[in-house]
N, C-alpha and C positions, 0 to 999 in steps of 0.2 A: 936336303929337305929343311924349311924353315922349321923356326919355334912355332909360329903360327900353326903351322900344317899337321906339327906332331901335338900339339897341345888337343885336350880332351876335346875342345869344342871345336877342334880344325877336323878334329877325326869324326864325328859327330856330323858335320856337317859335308863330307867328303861321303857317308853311307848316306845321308838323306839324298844328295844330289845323285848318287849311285844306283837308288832307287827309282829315283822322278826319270832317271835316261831308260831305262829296262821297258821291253816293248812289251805289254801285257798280251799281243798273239804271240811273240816269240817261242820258240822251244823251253823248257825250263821255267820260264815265268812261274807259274803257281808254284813251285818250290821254291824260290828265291823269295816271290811276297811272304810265303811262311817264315821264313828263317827271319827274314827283316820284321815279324808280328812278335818274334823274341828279344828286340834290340833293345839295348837300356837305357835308349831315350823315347820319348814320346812321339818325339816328332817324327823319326822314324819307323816307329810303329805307325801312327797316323799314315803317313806315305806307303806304305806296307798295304793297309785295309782299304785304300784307294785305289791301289794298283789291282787289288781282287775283285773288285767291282769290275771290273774292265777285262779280265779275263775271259776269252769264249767259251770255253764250258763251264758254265754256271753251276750244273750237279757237281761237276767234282770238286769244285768251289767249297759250295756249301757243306759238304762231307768231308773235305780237307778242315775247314774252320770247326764243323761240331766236334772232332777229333780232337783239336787244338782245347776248346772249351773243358774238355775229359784231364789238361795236363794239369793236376793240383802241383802249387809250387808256383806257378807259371802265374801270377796275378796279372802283369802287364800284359802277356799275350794272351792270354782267355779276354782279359778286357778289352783289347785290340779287338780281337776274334769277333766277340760280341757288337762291337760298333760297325763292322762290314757286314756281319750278317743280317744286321737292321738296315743296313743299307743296299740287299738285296733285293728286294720287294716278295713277292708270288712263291718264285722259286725257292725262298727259304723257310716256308711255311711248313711244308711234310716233312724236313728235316726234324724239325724243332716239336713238330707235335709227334712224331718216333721218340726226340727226346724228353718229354713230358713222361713218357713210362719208363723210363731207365731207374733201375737199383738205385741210385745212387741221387739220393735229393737235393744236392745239391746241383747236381747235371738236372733238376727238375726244374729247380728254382731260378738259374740260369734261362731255361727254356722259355717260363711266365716272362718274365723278365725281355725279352727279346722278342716273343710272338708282339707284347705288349705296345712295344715300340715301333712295329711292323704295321700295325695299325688295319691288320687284314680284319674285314667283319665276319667272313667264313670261320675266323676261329674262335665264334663267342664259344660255341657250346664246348669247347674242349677245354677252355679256359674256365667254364662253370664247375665241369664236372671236376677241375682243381679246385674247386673252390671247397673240396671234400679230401682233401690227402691229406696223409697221414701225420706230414710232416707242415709244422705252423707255417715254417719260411717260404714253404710253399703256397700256402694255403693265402698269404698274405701279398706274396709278388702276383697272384692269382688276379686277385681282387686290383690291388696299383695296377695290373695291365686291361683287366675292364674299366677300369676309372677312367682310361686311357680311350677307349673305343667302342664297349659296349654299346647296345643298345636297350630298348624296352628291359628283356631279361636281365641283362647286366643291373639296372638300374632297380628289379627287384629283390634278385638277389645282392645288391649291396644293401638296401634296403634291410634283408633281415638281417644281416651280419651287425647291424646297430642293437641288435638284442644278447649276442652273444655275450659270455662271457668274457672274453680276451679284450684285453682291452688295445692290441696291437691293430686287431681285425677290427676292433672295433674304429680305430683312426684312421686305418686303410679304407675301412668303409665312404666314412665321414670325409674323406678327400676326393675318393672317386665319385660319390654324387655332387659335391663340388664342381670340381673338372667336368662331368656331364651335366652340369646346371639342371638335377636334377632334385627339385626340394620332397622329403618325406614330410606326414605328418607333422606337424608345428608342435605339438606336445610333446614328439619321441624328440626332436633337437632340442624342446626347451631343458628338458631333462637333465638331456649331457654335455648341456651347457655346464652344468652344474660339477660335472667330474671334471677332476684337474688336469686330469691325465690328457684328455681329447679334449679342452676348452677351447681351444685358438683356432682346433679344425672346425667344431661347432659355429663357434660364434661366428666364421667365414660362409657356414652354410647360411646361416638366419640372412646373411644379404641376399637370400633369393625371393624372400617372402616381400610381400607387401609393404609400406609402414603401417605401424600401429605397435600390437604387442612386440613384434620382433623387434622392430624400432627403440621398445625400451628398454629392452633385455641389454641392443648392442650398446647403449649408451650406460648405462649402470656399469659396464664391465668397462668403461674410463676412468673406473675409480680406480680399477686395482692397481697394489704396488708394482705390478710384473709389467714390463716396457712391452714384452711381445704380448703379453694378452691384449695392452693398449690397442696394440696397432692393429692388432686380427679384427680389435672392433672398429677399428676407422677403417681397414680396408672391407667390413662388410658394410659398413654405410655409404662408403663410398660407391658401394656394387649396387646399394639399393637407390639412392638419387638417382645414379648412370641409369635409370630404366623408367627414369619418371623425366616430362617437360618442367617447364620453367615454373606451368601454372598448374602442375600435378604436384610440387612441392610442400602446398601448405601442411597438412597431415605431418607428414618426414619431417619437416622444418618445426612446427610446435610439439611435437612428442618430444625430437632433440631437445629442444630446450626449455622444455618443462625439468627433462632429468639433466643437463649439464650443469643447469644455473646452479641446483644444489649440491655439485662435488666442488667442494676445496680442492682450489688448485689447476681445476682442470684447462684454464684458458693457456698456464704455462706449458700442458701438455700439448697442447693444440701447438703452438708455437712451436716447441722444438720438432712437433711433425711433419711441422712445412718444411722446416730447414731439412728435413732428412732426406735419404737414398731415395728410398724404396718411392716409385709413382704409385703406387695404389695407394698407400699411406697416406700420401698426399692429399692426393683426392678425396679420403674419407677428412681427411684436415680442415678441408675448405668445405665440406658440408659443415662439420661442426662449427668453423670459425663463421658461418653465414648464421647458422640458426644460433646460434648464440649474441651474435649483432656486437661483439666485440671488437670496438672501434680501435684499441688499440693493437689488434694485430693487421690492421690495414697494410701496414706498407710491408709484413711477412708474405699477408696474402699476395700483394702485388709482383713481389721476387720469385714468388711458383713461377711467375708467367713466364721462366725461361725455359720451362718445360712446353713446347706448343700443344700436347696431346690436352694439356689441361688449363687452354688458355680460355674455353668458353664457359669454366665453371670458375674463374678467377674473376670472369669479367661479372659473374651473376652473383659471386660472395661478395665482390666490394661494392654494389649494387646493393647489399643489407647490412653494409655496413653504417648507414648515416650519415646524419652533416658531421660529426663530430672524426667519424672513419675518415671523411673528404680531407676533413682540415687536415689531419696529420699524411693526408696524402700530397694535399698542396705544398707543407710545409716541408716536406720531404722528399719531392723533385729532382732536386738536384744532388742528392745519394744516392739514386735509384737507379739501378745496372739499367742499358738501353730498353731491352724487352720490360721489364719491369715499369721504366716512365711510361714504353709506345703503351700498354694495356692498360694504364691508369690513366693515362693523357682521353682514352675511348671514354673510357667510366667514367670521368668526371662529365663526360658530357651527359651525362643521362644521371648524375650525382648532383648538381648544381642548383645550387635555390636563388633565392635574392641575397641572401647575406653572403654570396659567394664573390660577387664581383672584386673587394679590394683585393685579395686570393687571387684571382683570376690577372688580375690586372699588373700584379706584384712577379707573376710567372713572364710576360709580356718583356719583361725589365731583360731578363739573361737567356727565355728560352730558344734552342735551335727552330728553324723554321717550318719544320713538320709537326713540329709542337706548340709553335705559334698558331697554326693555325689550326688546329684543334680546341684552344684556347678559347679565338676567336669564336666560334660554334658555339662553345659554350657561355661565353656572353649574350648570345644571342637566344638562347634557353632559360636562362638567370627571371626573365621575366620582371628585370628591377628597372627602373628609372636610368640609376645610376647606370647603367652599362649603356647608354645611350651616347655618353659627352666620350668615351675611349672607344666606340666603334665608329663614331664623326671621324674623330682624330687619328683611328686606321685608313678612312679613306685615302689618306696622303701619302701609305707608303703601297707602292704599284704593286710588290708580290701581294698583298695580305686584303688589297681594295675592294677585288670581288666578294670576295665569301663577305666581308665588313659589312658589302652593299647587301648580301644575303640574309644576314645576322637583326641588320637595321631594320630591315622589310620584315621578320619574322617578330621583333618586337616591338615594331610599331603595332601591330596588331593590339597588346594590350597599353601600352604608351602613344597613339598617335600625336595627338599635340607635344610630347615632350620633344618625341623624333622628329617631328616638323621645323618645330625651333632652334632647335641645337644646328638642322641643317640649315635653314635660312642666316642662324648666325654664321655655320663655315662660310658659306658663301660670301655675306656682306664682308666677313674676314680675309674671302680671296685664298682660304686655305688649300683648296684643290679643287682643280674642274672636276675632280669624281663626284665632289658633292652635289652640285647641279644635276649630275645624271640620276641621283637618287632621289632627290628634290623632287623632278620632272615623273616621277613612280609613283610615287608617296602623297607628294602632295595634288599631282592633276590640277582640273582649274583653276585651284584657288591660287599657283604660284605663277601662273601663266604672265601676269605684271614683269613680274622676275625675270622670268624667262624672256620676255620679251627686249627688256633692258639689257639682260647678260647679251643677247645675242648681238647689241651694237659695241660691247667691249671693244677696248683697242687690240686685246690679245686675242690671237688664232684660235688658242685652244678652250678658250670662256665662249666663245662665239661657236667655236664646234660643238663645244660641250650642250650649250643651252639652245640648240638646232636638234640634236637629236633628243634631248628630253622634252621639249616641248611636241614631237609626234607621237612621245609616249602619256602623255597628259592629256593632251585633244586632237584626237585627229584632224579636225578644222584647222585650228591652228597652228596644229605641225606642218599640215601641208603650205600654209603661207607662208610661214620662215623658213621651210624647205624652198620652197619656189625661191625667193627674194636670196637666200645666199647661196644657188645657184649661181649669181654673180659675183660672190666674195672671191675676192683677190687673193684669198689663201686656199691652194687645193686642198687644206686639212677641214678647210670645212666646208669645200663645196663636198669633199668626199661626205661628210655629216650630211650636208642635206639628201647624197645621194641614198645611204642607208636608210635615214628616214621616211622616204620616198617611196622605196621600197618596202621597208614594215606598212606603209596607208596604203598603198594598192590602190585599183581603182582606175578608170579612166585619163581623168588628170594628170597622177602622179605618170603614169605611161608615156603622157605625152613629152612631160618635161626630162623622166628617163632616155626620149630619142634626144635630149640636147644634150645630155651628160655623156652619151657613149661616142658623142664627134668632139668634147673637151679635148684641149688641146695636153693637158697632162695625162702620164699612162694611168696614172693610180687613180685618177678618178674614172677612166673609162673600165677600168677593169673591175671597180667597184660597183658602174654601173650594169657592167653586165650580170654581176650576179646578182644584182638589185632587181633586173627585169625578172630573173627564174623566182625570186622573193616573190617577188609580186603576184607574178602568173600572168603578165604582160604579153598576152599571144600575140597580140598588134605591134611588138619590138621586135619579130621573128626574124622580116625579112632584114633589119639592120642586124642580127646576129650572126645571118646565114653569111652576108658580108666579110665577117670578121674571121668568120670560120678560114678565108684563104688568106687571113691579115697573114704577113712575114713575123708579127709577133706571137711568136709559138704557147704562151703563155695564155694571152688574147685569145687566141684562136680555140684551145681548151676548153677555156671555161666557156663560150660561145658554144663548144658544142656539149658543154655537160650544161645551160641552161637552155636550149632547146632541149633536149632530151627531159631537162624538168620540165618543160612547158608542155611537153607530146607533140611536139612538129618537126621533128626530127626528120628528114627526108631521103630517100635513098641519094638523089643526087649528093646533096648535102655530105652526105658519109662519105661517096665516092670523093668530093671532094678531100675532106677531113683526112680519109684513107692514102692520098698521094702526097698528104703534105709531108716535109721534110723533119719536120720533131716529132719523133716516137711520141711523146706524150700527147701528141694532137690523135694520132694513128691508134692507142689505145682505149682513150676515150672513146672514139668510133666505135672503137670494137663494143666497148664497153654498151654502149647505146642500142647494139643490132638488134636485143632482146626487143625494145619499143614496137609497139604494134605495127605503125607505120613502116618500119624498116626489116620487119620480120621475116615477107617473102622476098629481098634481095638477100637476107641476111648470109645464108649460106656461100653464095656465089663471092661477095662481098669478103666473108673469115678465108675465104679456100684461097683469091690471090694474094693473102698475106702469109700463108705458111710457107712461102717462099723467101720471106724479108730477111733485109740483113743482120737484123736487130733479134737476139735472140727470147727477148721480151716478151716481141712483139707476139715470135711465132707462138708464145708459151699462152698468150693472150689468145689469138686465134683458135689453137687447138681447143682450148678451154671454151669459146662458145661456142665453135662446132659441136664438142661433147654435151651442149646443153639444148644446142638447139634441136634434136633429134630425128634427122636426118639421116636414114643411113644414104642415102644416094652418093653423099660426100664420102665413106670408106673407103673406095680408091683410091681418093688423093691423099688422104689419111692417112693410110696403107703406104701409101709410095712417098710421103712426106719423113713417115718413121723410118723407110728404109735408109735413107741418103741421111737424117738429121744426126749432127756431132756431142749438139750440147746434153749435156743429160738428166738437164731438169725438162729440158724442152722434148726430151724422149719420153721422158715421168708423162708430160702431159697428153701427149701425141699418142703414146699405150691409155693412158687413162680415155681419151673420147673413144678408140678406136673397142675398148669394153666398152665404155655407154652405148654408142651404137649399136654394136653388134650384139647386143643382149647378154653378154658374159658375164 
């Protein structure tokens, strides 16, 4: 035998695994769990009260363990004992309320203790009428086990128990209406606020009340020297915010800070609260650090955020915290653990004023890219001039152009002519063709000169560029530079005219649509077809139905996903679509049969494809079978599940054959 094996924890772990193999119906079983609820490790004991749960006679179960509970001496096994009998349910209920009356009070108190945790409601009133034995320890696991589960009565009778003399009973009380979030009179807790003995239970209860008085009481007790009373009072404020919205705050938020502003000191409390364990703590933290509007705890406030349970109250305290909270958030970015930037990177956006831009723009210099572009948002919120000339000059880099072009358009609202200029200067500078497409937004007729000129540029993409913004500016006019570089020798931007073509709509634009879908390059034909379903080009049909048997499987798709936009989708049409040799052509079909037009083939149509090779396809089929509600099709349904391999394809093939059938 090794050292290992003979060593304390070889042996240790040789009875835990000795345990976990034992068959709990086997013969013996329930003597062997007992012996093992005396083991003098835990773990084994553990595995002990696990393996009794599992035993089929549950009575002699529970009569074997309340026996065990009777061995004084025996702490680990009675505690063992106790943790399976809680984990009995029902069954261990008359045991335990037999043991309630037994000589001996401590097999009483044990009892309380166990019913407690058992969480049955059948045993409030036995538990009440403990709430009168002779013995205190009793009388007080009585009360911690309705605190636990009581109902109405429980919650009275703890209620009086706040009058008593004891002041044991009396924090037994004050816990268990806690735990049932059950508030007494506001004058009996303000009271015992006042006693030192139960202050922390109290002051936890006052978080059920409203703000107002209770509100001031929890924040006065910030003063004190004692770190747990602190924190009893941050976690009942923290209880009282949790129960109000953003815009129920006011009241809570100036009573806080009427009484914080005047303890010395308190803002260092608050600080070392965030940094702490406990999340309730927490959260009463970032109440206080909001109503207080101390900007200097910004970026503690922001570090909660790696806790996510309390990332919607981080996001709303650095929200009061100010431009002065911002700055030291800007200026501090780049120390801030990830969760901590991602929640501040949000805030700023809804933080940010005009004097925020050189801040903003100073972040742009090192930040990663999901933070650039949050940045960006926020330039666009700034409302300042100044953010104008840095979101031109994002046009140029391709990830960050959109949203820039997004940002631009949101604050040209209060700056148009700035944002007008700044873009006609990118442009005359040739800084990027994005600028032209936001130009062609922003500015409409008055740039249309421009536009006109960019569209004879020597380069492709100034010529693409200022094709599709100008059928964003005028439709008149977008439709002629659409028409006219219809003939451009670059398909980059006959595809442009074809888009824009498609955004005018219209008869016209239709017509010039049928020339673009016989181009002789793929990408503009393929751009024209989905330009026609843009459009609503029903007059392009029969050139779609065409393409639907093109050999380009690609082609032929979106042919039939834009009839289908159009509604002329036609049975032939699908049959067709339905033979062709690329599943994705075969899907889309399927996809389509709901269209009105195709609705009474549609059945016959999904049925000979639950035979395909493709196991997709058949998954496709089944699925608008099951939608189109037919049971007539069940048979094949039926006879499709029986022979089908795949098993997602079986998930679907049982899923319609319940919709049908009404299951």
């Amino acid at each position: 035998m090794s050292d290992t094996v003979r060593s304390p924890a070889g042996q240790e772990e040789a009875r835990y695994r000795a345990l976990q193999a034992v068959d709990p119906r086997g013969p013996g079983a329930l003597e062997t769990f007992t012996t093992g609820l005396h083991d003098e490790s835990w773990r084994v004991r553990h595995a002990a009260a696990e393996g009794l749960r599992h035993v089929p006679d549950a009575q002699g179960v529970t009569a074997r363990l309340v026996s065990v509970l009777g061995e004084r001496g025996e702490t680990g096994a009675r505690n063992a004992a106790a943790e399976a009998l809680a984990g009995m349910g029902p069954v261990a209920v008359a045991p335990l309320v037999r043991l309630l009356e037994h000589e001996d009070p401590d097999q009483r108190k044990l009892a309380a203790d166990i019913l407690g945790q058992l969480g049955q409601p059948q045993v409030e009133d036995v538990l009440l009428r403990a709430l009168s034995d002779e013995d205190l320890n009793v009388r007080v696991s009585a009360a911690e086990a309705l605190g636990r589960m009581g109902g109405d009565a429980a919650a009275r009778a703890l209620q009086d128990l706040l009058n008593v003399p004891t002041p044991l009973l009396r924090l037994a009380a004050l816990e268990g209406l806690a735990s049932l979030k059950r508030a007494p009179p506001l004058e009996r807790v303000m009271a015992l606020v006042e006693d030192p003995g139960v202050q922390r239970s109290a002051l936890r209860l006052l978080g059920l009340y409203p703000p107002g008085v209770a509100t001031e009481r929890i924040c006065r007790a910030l003063a004190s020297p004692v770190r747990s009373v602190r924190e009893a009072a941050l976690v009942a404020l923290g209880a009282q915010a949790s129960g109000l919205g953003p815009y129920e705050r006011g009241e809570l938020d100036a009573v806080a800070r009427s009484v914080l502003s005047g303890i010395p000191g308190v803002t260092e409390y608050v600080a070392q609260a965030l940094d702490g364990e406990d999340v309730q703590v927490r959260a009463g933290a970032l109440v206080a650090a909001g109503a207080l509007g101390a900007a200097s705890l910004a970026v503690a406030v922001a570090e909660v955020a790696r806790e996510d349970r309390l990332l919607r109250e981080v996001l709303f305290t650095l929200g009061q915290l100010g431009p002065e909270g911002r700055r030291l958030l800007l200026g501090s970015m780049g120390t801030l653990s990830l969760p901590a930037r991602t929640v501040a990177a949000e805030a700023l956006v809804l933080l940010v004023d005009s004097t925020s831009v050189a801040e903003l723009c100073a972040l742009l210099e090192w930040a990663e890219d999901d933070l650039r572009a949050v940045v960006v948002r926020a330039l666009g919120r700034t409302r300042s001039p100044e953010a104008v000339a840095p979101l031109v000059e994002l046009l140029a880099d391709p990830s960050l152009s959109s949203m820039a072009a997004r940002a631009l358009e949101q604050l040209s609202v209060a700056h148009p002519m700035a944002a007008l200029t700044a873009l006609e200067a990118a442009v005359e500078q040739r800084s990027t063709p994005a600028a032209v497409a936001v130009l062609g937004r922003l500015g409409r007729a008055r740039v249309l000169p421009t536009l006109r000129r960019i569209a004879r540029d020597e380069d492709a993409s100034w010529r693409a560029a200022a094709v599709e913004a100008a059928g964003r500016a005028d439709g008149e006019a977008g439709l002629e530079l659409a028409r006219g570089a219809l003939a451009d020798e670059s398909p980059k931007v006959r595809i442009a005219a074809v888009r824009s073509l498609g955004q005018q709509g219209g008869k016209e634009a239709a017509t010039f649509l049928g020339l673009a879908l016989k181009d002789e390059d793929r990408g503009v034909r393929v751009a024209a077809v989905e330009a026609v379903g843009v459009a609503g080009a029903k007059e392009r049909s029969p050139d779609l139905e065409a393409l639907v048997r093109h050999g380009d499987g690609a082609l032929a798709m979106l042919a039939v996903r834009a009839l289908t936009k159009l509604g002329t989708v036609g049975a032939g049409v699908l049959w067709d679509a339905l033979g062709h040799p690329d599943a994705e052509v075969v899907k889309a079909a399927l996809a389509a049969l709901s269209s009105a037009e195709a609705s009474a083939d549609g059945a016959a149509l999904a049925v000979s494809l639950l035979g395909h090779p493709r196991w997709d396809v058949r998954v496709a089929a089944a699925r608008v079978l099951g939608g189109l509600g037919r049971p007539e099709c069940l048979p094949a349904l039926g006879h499709a599940l029986t022979v089908e391999q795949d098993a997602l394809a079986r998930v679907a093939l049982s899923d319609a054959v319940h919709r049908l059938s009404g299951r």
